[in-house]
C-alpha positions, 0 to 999 in steps of 0.5 A: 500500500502506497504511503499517502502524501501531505496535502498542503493545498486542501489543509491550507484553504481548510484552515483558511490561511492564505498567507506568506508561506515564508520560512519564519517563525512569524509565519509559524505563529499564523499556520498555528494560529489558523490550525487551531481556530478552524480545526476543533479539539474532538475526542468523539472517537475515543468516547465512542470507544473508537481506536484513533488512526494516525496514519496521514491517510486517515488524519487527512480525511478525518480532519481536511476532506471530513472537516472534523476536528481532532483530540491533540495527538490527532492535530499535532499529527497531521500538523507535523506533516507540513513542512515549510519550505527550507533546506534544512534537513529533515529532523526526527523530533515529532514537531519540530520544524526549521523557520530558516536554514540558519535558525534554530528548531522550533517545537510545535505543539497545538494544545486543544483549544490554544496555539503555541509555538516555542524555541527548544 
């Protein structure tokens, strides 16, 4: 089964942002900021007594194509997988991003219900 591959363009116009697409912790800020205020928390499937997947595939059609939110696991998931343009190499923390080639990382972490975005 072939992997699935980010979206950015339907995960953009779901989150509503239109912005720069600089690689900036300004503009980090305001990708979390419209994350987190168009992509409710949820934890419906967990009450319902579901097993979260967390596989893109299904983080993509549950919350872009489905326009449902997700608990925080599911949204720092699925947020994680974009990637702002750099030629930084990839890094194995699981949310943390380079805003520029020669900054530092920087953790994500879109808590249920708030946005935050801090140097490590």
């Amino acid at each position: 089964m072939a992997q699935a591959s980010f979206d950015q363009g339907a995960w953009l116009q779901r989150i509503g942002y239109a912005g720069s697409l600089e690689p900036t912790l300004d503009t980090l800020h305001k990708l979390i900021f419209a994350h987190s205020h168009e992509i409710a928390y949820e934890s419906l499937d967990i009450m319902l007594g579901r097993t979260p997947r967390l596989d893109l595939d299904s983080l993509q059609r549950k919350m872009i194509s489905g326009r449902r939110g997700g608990y925080c696991l599911e949204q720092n998931m699925l947020f994680r997988d974009f990637q702002l343009p750099t030629n930084s190499p990839p890094t194995k923390a699981p949310n943390a991003m380079s805003v520029r080639r020669d900054s530092p990382r920087h953790m994500t972490v879109l808590p249920g219900g708030g946005s935050l975005a801090r140097a490590r």
